[in-house]
Structures are given as structure tokens and as C-alpha cells.
C-alpha positions as CSV (number, residue, x, y, z in Angstrom):
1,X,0.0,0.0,0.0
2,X,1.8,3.5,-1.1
3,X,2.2,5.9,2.2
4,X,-0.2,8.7,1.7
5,X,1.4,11.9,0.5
6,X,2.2,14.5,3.0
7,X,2.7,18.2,2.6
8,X,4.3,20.5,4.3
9,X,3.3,23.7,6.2
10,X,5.3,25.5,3.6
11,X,4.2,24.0,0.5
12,X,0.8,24.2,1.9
13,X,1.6,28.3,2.1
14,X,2.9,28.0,-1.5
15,X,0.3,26.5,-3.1
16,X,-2.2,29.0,-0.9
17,X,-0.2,32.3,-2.3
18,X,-0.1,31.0,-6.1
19,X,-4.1,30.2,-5.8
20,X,-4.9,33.2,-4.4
21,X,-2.3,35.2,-7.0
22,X,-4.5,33.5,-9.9
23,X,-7.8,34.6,-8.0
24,X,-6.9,37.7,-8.2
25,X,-5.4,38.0,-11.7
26,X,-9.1,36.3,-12.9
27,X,-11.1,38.9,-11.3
28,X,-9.0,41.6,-13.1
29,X,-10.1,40.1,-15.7
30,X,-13.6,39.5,-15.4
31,X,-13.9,42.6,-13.4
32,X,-12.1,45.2,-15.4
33,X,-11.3,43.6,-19.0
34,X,-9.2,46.3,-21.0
35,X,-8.6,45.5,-24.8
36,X,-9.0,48.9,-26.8
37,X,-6.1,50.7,-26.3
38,X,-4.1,51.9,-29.2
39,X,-0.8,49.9,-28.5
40,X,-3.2,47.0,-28.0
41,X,-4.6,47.2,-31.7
42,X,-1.1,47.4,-33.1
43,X,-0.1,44.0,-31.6
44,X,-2.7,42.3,-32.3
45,X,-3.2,43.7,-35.9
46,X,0.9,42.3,-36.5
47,X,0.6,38.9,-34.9
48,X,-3.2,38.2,-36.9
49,X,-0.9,39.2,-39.9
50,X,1.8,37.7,-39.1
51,X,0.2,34.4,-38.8
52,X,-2.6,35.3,-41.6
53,X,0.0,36.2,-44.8
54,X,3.3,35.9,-44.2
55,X,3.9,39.3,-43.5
56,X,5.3,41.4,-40.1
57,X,3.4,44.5,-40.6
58,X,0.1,46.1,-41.0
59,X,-2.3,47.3,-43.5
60,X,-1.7,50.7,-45.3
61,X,-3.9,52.6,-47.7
62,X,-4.8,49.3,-48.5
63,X,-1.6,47.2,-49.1
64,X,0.2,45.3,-46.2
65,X,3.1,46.9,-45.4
66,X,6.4,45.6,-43.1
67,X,7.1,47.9,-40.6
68,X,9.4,47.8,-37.7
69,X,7.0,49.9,-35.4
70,X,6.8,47.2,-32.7
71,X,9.4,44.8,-31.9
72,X,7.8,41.5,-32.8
73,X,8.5,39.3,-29.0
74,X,4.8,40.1,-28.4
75,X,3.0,39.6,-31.7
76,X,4.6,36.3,-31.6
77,X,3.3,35.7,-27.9
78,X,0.3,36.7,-28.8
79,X,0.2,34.4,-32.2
80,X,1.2,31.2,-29.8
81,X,-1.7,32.2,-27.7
82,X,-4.0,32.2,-30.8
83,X,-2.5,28.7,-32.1
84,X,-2.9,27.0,-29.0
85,X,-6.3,28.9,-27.0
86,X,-7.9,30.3,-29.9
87,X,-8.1,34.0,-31.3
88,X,-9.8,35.3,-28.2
89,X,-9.1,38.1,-25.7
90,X,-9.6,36.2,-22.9
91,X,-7.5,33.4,-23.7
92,X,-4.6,35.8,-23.9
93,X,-5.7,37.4,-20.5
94,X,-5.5,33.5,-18.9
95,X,-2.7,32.3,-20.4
96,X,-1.1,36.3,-19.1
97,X,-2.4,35.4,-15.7
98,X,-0.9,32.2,-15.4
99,X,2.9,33.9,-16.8
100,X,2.9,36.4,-14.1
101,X,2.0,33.6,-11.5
102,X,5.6,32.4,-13.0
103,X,6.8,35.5,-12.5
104,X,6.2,35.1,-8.4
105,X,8.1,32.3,-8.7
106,X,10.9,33.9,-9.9
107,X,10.5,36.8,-7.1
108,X,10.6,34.6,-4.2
109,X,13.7,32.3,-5.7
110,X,15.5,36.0,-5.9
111,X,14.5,37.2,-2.6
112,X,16.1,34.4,-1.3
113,X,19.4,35.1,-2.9
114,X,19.5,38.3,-1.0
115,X,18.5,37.0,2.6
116,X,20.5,34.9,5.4
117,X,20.5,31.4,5.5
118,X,18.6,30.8,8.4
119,X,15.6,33.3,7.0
120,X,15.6,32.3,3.6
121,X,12.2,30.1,3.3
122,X,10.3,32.8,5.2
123,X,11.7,36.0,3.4
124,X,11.1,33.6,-0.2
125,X,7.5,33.1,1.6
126,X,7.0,36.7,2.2
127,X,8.1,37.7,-1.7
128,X,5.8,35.4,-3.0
129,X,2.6,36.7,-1.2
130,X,3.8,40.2,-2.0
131,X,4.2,39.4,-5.4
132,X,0.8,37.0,-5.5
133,X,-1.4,40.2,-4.4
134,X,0.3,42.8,-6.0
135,X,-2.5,44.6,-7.7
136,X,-0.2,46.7,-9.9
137,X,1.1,44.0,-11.8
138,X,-1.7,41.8,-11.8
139,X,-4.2,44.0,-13.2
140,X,-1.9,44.2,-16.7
141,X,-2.7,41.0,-17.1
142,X,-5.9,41.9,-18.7
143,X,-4.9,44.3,-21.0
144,X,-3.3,43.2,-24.2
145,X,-0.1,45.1,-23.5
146,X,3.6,44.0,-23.0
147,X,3.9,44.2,-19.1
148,X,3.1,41.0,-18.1
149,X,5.5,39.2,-20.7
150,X,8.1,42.0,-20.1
151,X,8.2,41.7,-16.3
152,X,8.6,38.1,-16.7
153,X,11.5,38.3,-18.6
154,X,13.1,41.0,-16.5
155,X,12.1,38.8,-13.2
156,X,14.3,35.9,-15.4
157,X,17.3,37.7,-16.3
158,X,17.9,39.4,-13.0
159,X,17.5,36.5,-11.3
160,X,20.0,34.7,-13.6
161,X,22.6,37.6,-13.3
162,X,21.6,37.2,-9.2
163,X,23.2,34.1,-9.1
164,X,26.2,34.8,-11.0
165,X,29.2,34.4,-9.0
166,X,29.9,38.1,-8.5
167,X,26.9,38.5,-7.2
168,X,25.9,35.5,-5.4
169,X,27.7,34.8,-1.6
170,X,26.8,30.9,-2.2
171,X,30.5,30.4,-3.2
172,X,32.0,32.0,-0.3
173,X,29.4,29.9,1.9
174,X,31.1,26.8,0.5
175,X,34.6,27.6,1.8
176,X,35.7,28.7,-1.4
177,X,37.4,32.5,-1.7
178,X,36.1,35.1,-4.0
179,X,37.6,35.6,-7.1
180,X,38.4,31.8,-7.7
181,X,37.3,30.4,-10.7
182,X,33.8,28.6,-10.0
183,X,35.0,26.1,-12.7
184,X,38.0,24.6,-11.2
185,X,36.4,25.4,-8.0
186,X,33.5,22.6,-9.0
187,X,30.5,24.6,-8.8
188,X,30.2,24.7,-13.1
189,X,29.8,21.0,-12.7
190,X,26.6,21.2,-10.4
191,X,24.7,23.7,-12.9
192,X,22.1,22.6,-14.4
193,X,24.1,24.0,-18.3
194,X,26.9,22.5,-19.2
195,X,29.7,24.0,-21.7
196,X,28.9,27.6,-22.7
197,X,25.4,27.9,-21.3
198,X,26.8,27.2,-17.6
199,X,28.3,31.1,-18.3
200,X,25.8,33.1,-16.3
201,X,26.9,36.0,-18.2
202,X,25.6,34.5,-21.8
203,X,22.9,33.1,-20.4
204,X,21.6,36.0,-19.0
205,X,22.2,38.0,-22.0
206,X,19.9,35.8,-24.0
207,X,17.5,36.6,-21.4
208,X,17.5,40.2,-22.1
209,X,18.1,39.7,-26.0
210,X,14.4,38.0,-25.4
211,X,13.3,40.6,-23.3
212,X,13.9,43.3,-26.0
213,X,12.4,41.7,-28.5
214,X,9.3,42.3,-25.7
215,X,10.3,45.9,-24.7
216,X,12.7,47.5,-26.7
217,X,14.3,49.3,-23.5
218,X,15.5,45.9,-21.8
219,X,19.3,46.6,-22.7
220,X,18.7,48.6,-19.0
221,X,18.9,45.1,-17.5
222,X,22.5,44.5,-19.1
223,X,23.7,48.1,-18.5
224,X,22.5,47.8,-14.7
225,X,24.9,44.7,-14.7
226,X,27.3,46.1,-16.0
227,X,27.5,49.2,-13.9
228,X,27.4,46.8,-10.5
229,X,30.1,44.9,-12.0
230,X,32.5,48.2,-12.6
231,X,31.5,49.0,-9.0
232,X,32.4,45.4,-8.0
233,X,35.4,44.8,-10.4
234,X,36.6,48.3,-10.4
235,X,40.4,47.1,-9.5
236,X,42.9,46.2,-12.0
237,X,43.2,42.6,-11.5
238,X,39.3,42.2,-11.8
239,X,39.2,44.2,-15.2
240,X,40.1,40.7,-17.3
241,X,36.9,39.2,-15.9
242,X,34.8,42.9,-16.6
243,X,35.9,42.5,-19.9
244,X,34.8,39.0,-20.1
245,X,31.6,39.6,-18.7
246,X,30.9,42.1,-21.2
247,X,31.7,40.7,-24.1
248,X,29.5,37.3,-23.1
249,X,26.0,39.6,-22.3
250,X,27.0,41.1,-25.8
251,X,26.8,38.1,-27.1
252,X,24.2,36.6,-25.5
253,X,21.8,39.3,-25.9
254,X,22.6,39.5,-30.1
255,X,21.6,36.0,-30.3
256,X,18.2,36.8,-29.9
257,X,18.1,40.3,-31.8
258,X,20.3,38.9,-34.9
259,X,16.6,36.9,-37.0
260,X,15.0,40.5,-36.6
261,X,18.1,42.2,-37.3
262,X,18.2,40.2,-40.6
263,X,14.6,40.7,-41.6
264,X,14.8,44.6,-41.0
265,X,17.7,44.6,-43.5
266,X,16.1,42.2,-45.9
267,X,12.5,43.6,-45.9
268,X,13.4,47.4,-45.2
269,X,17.0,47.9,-46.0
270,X,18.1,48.9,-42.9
271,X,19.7,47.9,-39.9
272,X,17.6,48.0,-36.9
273,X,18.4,45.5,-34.0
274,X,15.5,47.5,-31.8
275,X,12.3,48.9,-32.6
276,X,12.7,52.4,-32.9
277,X,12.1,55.2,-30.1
278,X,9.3,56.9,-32.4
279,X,7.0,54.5,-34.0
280,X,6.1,57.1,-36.7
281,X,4.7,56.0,-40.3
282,X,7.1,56.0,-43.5
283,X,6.0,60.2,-44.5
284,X,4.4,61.1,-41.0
285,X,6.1,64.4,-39.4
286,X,8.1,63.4,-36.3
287,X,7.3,66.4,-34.0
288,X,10.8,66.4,-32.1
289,X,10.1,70.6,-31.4
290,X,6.9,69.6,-30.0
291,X,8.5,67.4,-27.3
292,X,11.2,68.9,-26.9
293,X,9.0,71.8,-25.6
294,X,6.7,69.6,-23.4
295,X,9.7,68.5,-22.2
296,X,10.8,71.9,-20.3
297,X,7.0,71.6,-18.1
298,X,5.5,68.0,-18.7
299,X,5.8,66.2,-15.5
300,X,2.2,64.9,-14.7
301,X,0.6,62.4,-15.9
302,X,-2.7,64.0,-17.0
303,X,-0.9,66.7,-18.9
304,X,-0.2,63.5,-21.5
305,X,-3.9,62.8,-21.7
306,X,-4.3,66.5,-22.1
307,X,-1.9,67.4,-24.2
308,X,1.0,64.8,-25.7
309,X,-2.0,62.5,-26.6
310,X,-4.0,64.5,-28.2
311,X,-1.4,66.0,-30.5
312,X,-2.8,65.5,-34.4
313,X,-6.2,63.6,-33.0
314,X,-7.8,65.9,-30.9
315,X,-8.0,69.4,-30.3
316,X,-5.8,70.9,-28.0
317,X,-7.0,73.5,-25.2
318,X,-4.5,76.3,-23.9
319,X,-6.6,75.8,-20.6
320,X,-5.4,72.1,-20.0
321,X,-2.0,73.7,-20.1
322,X,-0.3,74.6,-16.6
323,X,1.1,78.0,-16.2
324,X,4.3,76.9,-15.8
325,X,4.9,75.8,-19.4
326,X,5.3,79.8,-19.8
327,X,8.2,82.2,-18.7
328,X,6.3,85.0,-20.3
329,X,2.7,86.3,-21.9
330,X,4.4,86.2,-25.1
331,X,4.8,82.6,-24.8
332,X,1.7,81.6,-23.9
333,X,0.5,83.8,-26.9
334,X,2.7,82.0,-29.1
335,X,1.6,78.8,-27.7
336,X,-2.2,80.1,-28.0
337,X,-1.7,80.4,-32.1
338,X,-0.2,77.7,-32.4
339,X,-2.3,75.2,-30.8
340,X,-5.6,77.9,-32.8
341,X,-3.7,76.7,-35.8
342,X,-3.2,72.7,-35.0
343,X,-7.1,72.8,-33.8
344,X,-8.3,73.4,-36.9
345,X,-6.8,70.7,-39.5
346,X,-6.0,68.4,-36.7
347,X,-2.5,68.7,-38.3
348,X,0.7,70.0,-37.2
349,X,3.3,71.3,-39.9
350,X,7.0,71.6,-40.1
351,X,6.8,75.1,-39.3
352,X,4.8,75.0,-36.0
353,X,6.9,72.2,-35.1
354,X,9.9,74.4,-36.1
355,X,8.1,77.1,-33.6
356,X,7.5,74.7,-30.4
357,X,11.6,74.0,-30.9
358,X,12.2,77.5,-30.7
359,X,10.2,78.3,-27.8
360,X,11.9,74.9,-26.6
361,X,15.5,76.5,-26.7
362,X,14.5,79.7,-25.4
363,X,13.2,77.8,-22.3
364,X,16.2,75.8,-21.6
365,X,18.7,78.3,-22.0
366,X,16.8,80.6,-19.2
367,X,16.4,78.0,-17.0
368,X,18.6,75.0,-18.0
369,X,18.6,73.3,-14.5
370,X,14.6,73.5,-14.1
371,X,14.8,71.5,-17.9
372,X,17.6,69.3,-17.1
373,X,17.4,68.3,-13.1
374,X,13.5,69.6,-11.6
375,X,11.7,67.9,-14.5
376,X,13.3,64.8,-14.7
377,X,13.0,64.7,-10.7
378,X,9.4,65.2,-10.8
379,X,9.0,62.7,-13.4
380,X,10.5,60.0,-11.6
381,X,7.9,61.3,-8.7
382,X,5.2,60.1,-11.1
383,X,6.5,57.4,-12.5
384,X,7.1,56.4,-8.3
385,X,4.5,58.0,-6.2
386,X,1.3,57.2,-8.0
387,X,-2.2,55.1,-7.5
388,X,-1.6,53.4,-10.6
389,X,-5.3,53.5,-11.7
390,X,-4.4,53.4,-15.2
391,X,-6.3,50.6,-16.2
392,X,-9.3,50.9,-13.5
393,X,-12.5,52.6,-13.3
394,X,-11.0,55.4,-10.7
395,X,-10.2,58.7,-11.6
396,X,-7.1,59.9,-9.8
397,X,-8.3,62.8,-8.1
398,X,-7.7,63.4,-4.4
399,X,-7.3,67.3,-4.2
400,X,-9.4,68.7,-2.8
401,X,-9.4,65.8,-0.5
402,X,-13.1,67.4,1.0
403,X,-14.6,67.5,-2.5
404,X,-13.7,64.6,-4.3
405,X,-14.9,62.5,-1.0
406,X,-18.1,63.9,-0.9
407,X,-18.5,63.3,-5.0
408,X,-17.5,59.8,-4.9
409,X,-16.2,57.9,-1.9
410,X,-15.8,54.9,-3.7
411,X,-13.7,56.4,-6.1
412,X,-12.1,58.3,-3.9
413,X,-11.5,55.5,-1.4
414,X,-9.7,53.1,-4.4
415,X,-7.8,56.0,-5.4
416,X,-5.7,56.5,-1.9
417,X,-6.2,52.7,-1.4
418,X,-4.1,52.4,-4.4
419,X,-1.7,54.9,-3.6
420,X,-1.1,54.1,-0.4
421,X,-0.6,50.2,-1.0
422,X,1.8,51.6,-3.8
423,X,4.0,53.8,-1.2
424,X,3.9,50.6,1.5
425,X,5.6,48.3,-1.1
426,X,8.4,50.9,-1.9
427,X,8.8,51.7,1.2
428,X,9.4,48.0,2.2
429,X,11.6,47.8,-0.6
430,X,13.8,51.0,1.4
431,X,13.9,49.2,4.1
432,X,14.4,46.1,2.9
433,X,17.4,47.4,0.9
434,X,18.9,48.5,4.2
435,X,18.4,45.1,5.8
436,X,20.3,43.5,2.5
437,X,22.8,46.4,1.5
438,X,25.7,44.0,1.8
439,X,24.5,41.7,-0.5
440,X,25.9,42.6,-4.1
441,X,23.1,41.2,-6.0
442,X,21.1,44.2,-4.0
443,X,23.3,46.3,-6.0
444,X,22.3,45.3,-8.8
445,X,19.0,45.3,-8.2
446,X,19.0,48.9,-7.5
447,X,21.5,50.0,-10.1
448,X,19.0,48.7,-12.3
449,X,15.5,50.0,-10.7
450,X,18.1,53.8,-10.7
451,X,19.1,53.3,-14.2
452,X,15.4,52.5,-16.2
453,X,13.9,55.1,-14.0
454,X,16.7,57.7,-14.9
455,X,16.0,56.6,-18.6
456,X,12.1,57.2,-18.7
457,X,12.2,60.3,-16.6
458,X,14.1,61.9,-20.4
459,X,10.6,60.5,-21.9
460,X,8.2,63.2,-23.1
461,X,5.3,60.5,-21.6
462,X,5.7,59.5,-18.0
463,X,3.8,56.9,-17.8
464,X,3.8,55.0,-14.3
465,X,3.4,51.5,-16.1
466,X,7.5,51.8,-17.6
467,X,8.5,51.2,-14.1
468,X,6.7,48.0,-13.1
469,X,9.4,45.9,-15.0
470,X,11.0,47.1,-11.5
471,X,8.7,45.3,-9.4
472,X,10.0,41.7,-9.8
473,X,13.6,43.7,-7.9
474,X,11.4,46.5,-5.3
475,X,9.1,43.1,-4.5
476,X,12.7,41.0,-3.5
477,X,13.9,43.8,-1.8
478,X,10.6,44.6,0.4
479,X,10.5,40.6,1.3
480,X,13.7,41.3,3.4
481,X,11.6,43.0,5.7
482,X,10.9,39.4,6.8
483,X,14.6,38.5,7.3
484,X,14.8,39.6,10.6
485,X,18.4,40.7,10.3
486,X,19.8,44.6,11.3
């Protein structure tokens, strides 16, 4: 008779957290299903023809045309989706919800990296509840977007990099120094790769050659690594194995990139590892003077809805404009005709673009550090400090708090629900960070949390969902709250 199967307290807590993470991933998508936004129709418009004729691209004055708007990692995830589940919505909002159950996975295994021996299993316990109930990340799931694929990829190749030698105190904890060679020192010969893929450095460089193929910003993830590593390696004798490092990721991540590399040059002539920064049609106007003059005063999230969005579509109101995006009367007066002007085609020219630049330049050189240092700063404050209500039925407002309560206390209640849960987890993460600041892989978890929100705060949209690729590393970090080391 075979002994009944027994399961520990721990598994039993597992198994609870993953349910519970899926639970709540469903109701997102029952509750609040979200399929029409514009990026949304683009992906799924390139993977349907993708699969349907042969072609990467999407349908132009009536001919199908290859583009290299969107990087194609998530028009083939979606096509898989559609091949295996059927061509529905909700299949791709399951089979998203069961990826970013994955994605815990890979949080709590990482958290673990970073915490004590003896606190390990709880601190990996605590990351995957945090991560299991996160609504931030688990409402994307629902929406046909790249988050949930992207954060995935991110949780993968940080954890891979995490367990690198450099980064990972297991190798010390087996009596052997640091700096030895984990080859002759035995440990290649317990990895689960043998030969080149046992080289944490390639290996995770594939990672994030996949992961831009999703996101065409994941590089960050190799530059993070390789700014921990300069700060780790900075002495001569280490420079060899810098060098090494380097030229592995490299390698690693063109692996990936090189089949879309060689279809950009065969079906557009050019060479284009990444989807480009603007994802502008073949003859549309590129309105570089336009953002570069939101750029000297856009810091809020509303203003894009107001104003960056509607450029070309809608009309746009000198109203919805904050006072600061003026020195002087004469500015906003030039602004005023400007926008009269784009209001009535819908249409913005060379010249007025040519104008916005000007005012642009004039704004920068008399007051360069407001440009170049406040409005960065308080775009990282929004991408940070925010409800992240972008995909739910709540509107954002809290001021003034009197009003908005009286309106609508349910609103108003999600809203600083939301934004409060938001400042608890990176406030755990602070703390946790503290608890695990001589771990190096904490390093590199904030070098690259430091780096891709540096990078979007030079955005001229600030959206608060380009940080939550940084959850998978603030989720590990607040899970050493659990460690119960000083």
C-alpha cells in the first residue's frame, strides 16, 4: 500500500499564495477587462498578420506593409496564444495570468538570494505573497499590453545575473574564496548547463536579447549589470573578468536580436536590432520641437492625456496647459496660435513644429537646471509616487481631498487605497534594501531600478506603467523586511 502523500506547512503556504495570485489575476479580468487601447490594436493587428499572410506588418492605404514599429516578441506571444487557445481576448488574458503567476516564482527564488540562510524560506514566503497580491502588476494582465510578458523576462534575467558568481555569496558559503574560478572550484559542474550555457553572463544576455524583442528598453537590464560589475570589479586585477563579462551579455543578448536584425535589413533595408524610439509611419512628421517643448514643463501624468495624446487627433485647449509651461505672456501667446492653428486641421506642420523648438530652446537656456534636473525629478515622482489606476475605473483625483470625498467615496477611497498600498511596497523595498545592502546582488538590483527610471524620466510621456518591470527587484527587496536581520 503506497504511504499517503504528506505536505508541508510551507508547500501548503505556497500552493495558498499561487491560488490566491491567480484569483486575483481572474477577477481583473472578469472585473475590469481592457482590450482597446491603441498599442493593444497594433499587436494584435501584427501577430493576426503575421500568422494570416506571411507578413510582419500592417495594413496601409490598403496594401500590407512591413514595418518595424513594434518589436515582434509580443506579436509572436500573442500568435502562440492564438495557435494553441484560440483568437480570443480572454484566452490571452489567462494564459497572461498564469505567466505572471511564473513570474512570483521567480521573485521569491531571488528574494532568497538576497537574505540569510537561516531566513531564507520565510523571506522567499514573504516575496511570494507580495508578489501573489500585488495589484499593480496583476491587473496588466488583462490588457493586451507588454507588461506582463516584459516583467517576466526582466524577473528571469535578474535572477540569472543574481546568481552569477559576483553577485551570489553561495560560493564563499562553500569555503571557497572570492575571485576563484567557480569552474575549477567545482560549482560549473553542479549547474544545471553544461559548456557555454553554464556562463551566467551569456545566459543571462539571451534573457535580455528575449526581453527586447518584448520591450525594446531591456538593454537597461544589461547596462544595470554592468554598472554593478564596474563597481564590484573596479580594480585592475578584476578588469580581465569585466571584460569578459561584457563581451558574453554582448553576445548573449545579439543571439536573440540577430533573426530581426536580418529581416529589418532584408524587408526594409536597414539595420535596426531595436524597434525604434518613435513608432512614426514612412512620411508622417516626427514632432521632435513639440517634445522637446513639453519636455521643459510636462511632468504629470494627466498633462499626456491633455496634451501629448491628443497631439494630431484631438483638439488641444491652452486651458489644460499649466502655467508653468510659460516664462512670459508672449509665450503663452505664441503657444495660444499655435495650438488655434493645430485645432483646426487636426495637423501639425514643419513650421509650427519648427516654432515649439524654438520656444523649446528659449526655455532651456533661461532656466537649464529646471529643464535638465527639476523635470526629470518630478517625473520620476510620477512614474514612483502614483495610485496606478491606469487601467481601472477610478479617476485619480484626491485634491481637494473634502470635495472629491463627498463626489465619490468609492472612487475616492480606491484612489488613496491604491496609492497608499503603492508607497507601503516601496517603502518595504527602502527598508528592505537596508536590511540587504551588503548583498551585491542588491546592488544590482537597485543600479537597475536607478538606471530604467533615470532613462524614462528623459521620456516626453511618463507613464507609471515603464516602471513595473521594476517590481519583480522592489518586491525582493521589500521581502527582506521578513529577514529579521539589522
Amino acid at each position: 500500500m503506497a504511504a499517503p502523500i504528506r505536505f508541508s506547512k510551507f508547500s501548503l503556504l505556497a500552493a495558498l499564495a499561487l491560488l490566491c495570485g491567480l484569483a486575483l489575476r481572474l477577477f481583473f479580468m472578469f472585473r475590469f477587462p481592457f482590450s482597446h487601447a491603441d498599442d493593444s490594436e497594433f499587436y494584435i493587428q501584427f501577430a493576426r498578420n503575421w500568422v494570416d499572410h506571411g507578413v510582419y506588418g500592417i495594413w496601409v492605404n490598403g496594401q500590407l506593409t512591413p514595418l518595424d514599429m513594434r518589436a515582434p516578441g509580443y506579436p509572436a506571444f500573442l500568435a502562440g496564444v492564438a495557435a494553441l487557445f484560440g483568437r480570443s481576448l480572454r484566452a490571452i488574458a489567462i494564459v497572461q495570468a498564469f505567466v505572471d503567476v511564473a513570474t512570483c516564482f521567480l521573485i521569491a527564488g531571488m528574494a532568497a538570494l538576497l537574505a540569510p540562510d537561516k531566513s531564507r524560506r520565510r523571506v522567499a514566503m514573504a516575496a511570494l505573497w507580495l508578489a501573489a497580491l500585488c495589484p499593480f502588476t496583476s491587473d496588466y494582465t488583462a490588457a493586451v499590453l507588454t507588461e506582463t510578458l516584459a516583467i517576466f523576462l526582466t524577473a528571469l534575467a535578474l535572477i540569472v545575473f543574481c546568481e552569477a558568481p559576483a553577485f551570489c555569496d553561495v560560493p564563499a558559503q562553500r569555503g571557497y574564496a572570492e575571485g576563484v574560478d567557480p569552474q575549477s572550484a567545482g560549482i560549473a559542474d553542479r549547474a544545471p548547463f553544461r559548456g557555454v550555457f553554464a556562463n551566467r553572463w551569456f545566459l543571462g544576455g539571451i534573457v535580455v536579447g528575449f526581453a527586447t524583442l518584448v520591450r525594446p528598453e531591456s538593454p537597461l537590464i544589461a547596462a544595470s549589470v554592468a554598472l554593478a560589475l564596474c563597481v564590484r570589479w573596479w580594480r585592475p586585477q578584476h578588469w580581465r573578468k569585466l571584460v569578459l563579462a561584457g563581451v558574453w551579455m554582448a553576445l548573449g543578448m545579439l543571439l536573440p536580436l540577430m533573426p530581426w536584425a536580418a529581416r529589418n535589413w532584408n524587408s526594409l533595408h536597414e539595420v535596426q536590432f531595436l524597434a525604434p524610439r518613435y513608432s512614426q509611419m514612412e512620411g508622417e512628421i516626427l514632432p521632435k520641437g513639440f517634445y522637446a517643448w513639453t519636455r521643459t514643463w510636462l511632468w504629470r501624468f494627466r498633462d499626456v492625456y491633455l496634451v501629448t495624446w491628443k497631439l494630431e487627433t484631438e483638439p488641444i485647449f491652452i486651458e489644460d496647459i499649466p502655467p508653468t509651461a510659460f516664462d512670459s505672456p508672449d509665450q503663452r501667446t505664441r503657444v495660444e496660435d499655435l495650438l488655434a492653428e493645430h485645432n483646426d486641421d487636426l495637423a501639425l506642420t514643419p513650421e509650427m513644429d519648427d516654432a515649439f523648438a524654438q520656444l523649446a530652446r528659449e526655455r532651456v537656456a533661461l532656466h537649464p537646471i529646471r529643464t535638465q534636473v527639476l523635470m526629470p525629478s518630478l517625473r520620476g515622482l510620477t512614474l514612483w509616487f502614483t495610485p496606478r489606476i491606469e487601467l481601472l475605473p477610478f479617476s485619480g483625483n484626491l485634491w481637494p481631498v473634502r470635495f472629491h470625498w463627498q463626489d465619490d467615496p468609492v472612487d475616492f477611497s480606491g484612489t488613496i487605497g491604491l496609492f497608499v498600498l503603492n508607497i507601503a511596497y516601496v517603502g518595504m523595498a527602502l527598508a528592505g534594501l537596508w536590511l540587504a545592502r551588503r548583498k551585491p546582488a542588491a546592488m544590482l538590483l537597485v543600479a537597475f531600478v536607478v538606471l530604467r527610471t533615470a532613462f524614462f524620466t528623459q521620456l516626453e510621456t511618463p507613464e507609471p506603467r515603464y516602471v513595473l518591470e521594476c517590481y519583480p527587484a522592489i518586491i525582493a527587496l521589500a521581502a527582506q523586511v521578513w529577514s529579521g536581520s539589522v
